[in-house]
N, C-alpha and C positions, 0 to 999 in steps of 0.2 A: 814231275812238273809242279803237283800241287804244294809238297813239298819247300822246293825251289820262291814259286809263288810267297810260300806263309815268309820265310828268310827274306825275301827283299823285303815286304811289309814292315819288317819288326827293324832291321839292320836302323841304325841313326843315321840321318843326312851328311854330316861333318865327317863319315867314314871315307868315303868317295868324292867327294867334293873338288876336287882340282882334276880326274881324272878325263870327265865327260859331262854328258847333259844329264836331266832328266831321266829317268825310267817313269813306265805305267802298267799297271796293273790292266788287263783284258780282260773281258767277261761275256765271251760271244753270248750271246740270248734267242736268237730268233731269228728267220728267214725265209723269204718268199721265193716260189720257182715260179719260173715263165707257165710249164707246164702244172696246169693246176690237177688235171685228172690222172697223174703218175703216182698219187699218194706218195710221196718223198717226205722223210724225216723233214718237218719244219722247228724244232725243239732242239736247235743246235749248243747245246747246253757245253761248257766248255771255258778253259783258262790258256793266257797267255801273258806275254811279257813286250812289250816295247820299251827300247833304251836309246836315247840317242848318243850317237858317236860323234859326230858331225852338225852342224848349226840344220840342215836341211835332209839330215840320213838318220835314221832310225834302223837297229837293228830289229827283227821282231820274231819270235815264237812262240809255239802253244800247242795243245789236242782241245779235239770237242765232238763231240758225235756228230758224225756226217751225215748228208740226206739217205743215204742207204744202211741208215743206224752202226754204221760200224766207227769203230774209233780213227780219228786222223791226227796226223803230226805235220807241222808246216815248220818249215823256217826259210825265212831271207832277210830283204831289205824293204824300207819304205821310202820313197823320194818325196817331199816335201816344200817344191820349192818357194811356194807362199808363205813358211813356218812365221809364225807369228800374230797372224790376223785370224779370229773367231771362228769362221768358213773355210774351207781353199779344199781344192783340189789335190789328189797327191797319187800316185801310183805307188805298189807294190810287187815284189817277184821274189821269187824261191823256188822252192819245194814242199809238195804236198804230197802224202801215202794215202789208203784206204780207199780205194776209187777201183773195184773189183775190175770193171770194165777197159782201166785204162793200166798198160803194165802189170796187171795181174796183182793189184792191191798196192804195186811199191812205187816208190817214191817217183816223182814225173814234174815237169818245170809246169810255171803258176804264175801270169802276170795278169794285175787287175787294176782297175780304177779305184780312188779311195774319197770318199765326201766325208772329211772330217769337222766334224763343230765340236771346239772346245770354250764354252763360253765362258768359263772361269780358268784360274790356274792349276785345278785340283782334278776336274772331269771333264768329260768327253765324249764324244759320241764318232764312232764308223761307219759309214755303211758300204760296205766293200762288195762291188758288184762282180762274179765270178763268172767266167765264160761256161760253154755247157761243156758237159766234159763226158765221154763213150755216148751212152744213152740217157746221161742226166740233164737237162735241164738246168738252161743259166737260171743264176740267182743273186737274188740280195742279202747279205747275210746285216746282224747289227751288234755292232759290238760297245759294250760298255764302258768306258775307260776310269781309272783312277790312279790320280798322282800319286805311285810312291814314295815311299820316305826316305829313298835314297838318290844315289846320282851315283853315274860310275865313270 
C-alpha cells in the first residue's frame, strides 16, 4: 500500500485526466474511544487512498494500526452528496479486517458517518466516527488528507 501510496504521488496529473476525479492522499493520525478505561490503541498511524469516480462517490482504501494494535485493511466507498462546499456531511461503507473479536480477525461490513473539511483544494480533514465493534468501543478516528497529483 505504502508503495502504491509513493506512485500516485509522483504519477503527473495530465496522465489520468479525462478518466475521473481527484485522488487524495490519507493519513489516519489519531483517535478517541467512547471507552476511556479499555486502554485501546489511540496512535492509529496509517495510509490510504481516496479517488473519486463519480462527482459525489469516492472510492477509498488503506491499513493503519488498529485500537487493539493489530494491522487493519479497509476498503469501499464514500457518498458525498454535499461535494463541493468546505464542511458536509458524508457516509462511508465497506470492509474492514483485524478486529480479533468480530469474524475472527477477517474481513466484516463497515458503515460510518464522515465530517469532512476541506478548506483549500490541496488538504483536508476526516473525522470518521466508527461504531463499536465485539468489545471495542465507538470511536473517532482523524484522518489527514492531501491532494494528489493525479486524477484517474
Amino acid at each position: 500500500m505504502r508503495k502504491l501510496l509513493l506512485l500516485f504521488l509522483l504519477l503527473p496529473t495530465s496522465a489520468f485526466a479525462d478518466e475521473g476525479g481527484p485522488c487524495w492522499a490519507s493519513v489516519m493520525i489519531h483517535s478517541y474511544h467512547a471507552n476511556r478505561e479499555a486502554h485501546l490503541n489511540e496512535r492509529n498511524y496509517g495510509v490510504g487512498l481516496e479517488c473519486s469516480f463519480k462527482p459525489q462517490w469516492r472510492a477509498v482504501a488503506g491499513e493503519f494500526k488498529n485500537s487493539v494494535f493489530r494491522r487493519s485493511i479497509y476498503a469501499g466507498a464514500l457518498y458525498d452528496p454535499w461535494e463541493g462546499s468546505a464542511l458536509r456531511l458524508a457516509v462511508v461503507g465497506g470492509v474492514i479486517n483485524g478486529y480479533p473479536l468480530a469474524n475472527n480477525g477477517g474481513f466484516i461490513p463497515m458503515v460510518a458517518p464522515v465530517l469532512i473539511w476541506e478548506p483549500s483544494r490541496y488538504v483536508g480533514i476526516n473525522l470518521i466516527a466508527l461504531p463499536k465493534i465485539g468489545d471495542i468501543s465507538a470511536v473517532i478516528a482523524i484522518h489527514i488528507q492531501i491532494k494528489g497529483a493525479v486524477s484517474w
